[in-house]
VOLO-817718 format. One record per residue: residue number from 0; residue in three letters; x, y, z of N, C-alpha, C in turn. Coordinates in pm, whole numbers. Layout:
N
   pos   code   n.east   n.north     n.up   ca.east   ca.north    ca.up   c.east   c.north     c.up
   NUM    ALA        X         Y        Z         X          Y        Z        X         Y        Z
...
This chain:
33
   pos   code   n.east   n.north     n.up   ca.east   ca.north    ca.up   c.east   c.north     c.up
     0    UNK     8386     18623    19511      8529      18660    19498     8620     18536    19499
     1    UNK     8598     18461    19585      8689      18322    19613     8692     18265    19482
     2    UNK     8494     18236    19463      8498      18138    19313     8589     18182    19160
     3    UNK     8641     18319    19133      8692      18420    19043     8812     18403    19040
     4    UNK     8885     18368    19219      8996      18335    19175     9038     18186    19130
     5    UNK     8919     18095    19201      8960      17950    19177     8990     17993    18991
     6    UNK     8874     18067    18952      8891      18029    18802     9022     18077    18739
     7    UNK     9067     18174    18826      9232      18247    18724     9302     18138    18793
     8    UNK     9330     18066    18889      9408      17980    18914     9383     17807    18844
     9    UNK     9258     17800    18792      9277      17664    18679     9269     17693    18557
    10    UNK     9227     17864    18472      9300      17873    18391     9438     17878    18360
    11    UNK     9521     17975    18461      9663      17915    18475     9721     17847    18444
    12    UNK     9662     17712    18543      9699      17536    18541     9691     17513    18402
    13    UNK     9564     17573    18351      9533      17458    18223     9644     17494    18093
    14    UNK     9664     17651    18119      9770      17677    18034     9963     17629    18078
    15    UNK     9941     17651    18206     10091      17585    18195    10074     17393    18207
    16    UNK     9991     17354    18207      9998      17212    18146     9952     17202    17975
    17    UNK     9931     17294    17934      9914      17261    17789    10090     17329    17741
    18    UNK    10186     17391    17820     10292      17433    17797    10367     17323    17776
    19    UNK    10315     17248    17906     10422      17103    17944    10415     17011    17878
    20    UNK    10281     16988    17798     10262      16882    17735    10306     16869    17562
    21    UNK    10334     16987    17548     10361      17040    17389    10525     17015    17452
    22    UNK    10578     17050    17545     10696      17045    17565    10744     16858    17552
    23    UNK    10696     16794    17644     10693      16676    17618    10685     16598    17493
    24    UNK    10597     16621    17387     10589      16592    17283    10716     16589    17205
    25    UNK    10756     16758    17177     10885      16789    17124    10997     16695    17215
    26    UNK    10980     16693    17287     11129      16581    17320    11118     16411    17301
    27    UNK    10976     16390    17284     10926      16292    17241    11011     16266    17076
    28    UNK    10972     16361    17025     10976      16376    16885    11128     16375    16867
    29    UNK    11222     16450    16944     11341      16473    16924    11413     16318    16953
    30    UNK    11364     16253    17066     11398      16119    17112    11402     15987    17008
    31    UNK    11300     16075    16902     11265      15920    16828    11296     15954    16697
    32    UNK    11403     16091    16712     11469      16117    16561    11575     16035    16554
């Protein structure tokens, strides 16, 4: 049970850091228009 949730809690992670990092980019991108 424990190990099931580690996994919904670093899928989570992995999706709200793939949020942040696409986010970053775009302001990257906007910065160097």
């Amino acid at each position: 049970m424990p190990q099931m949730r580690l996994d919904e809690l670093l899928a989570e992670l992995q999706v709200r850091l793939t949020a942040v990092l696409a986010t970053r980019d775009r302001v990257h991108a906007l910065l160097e228009a």
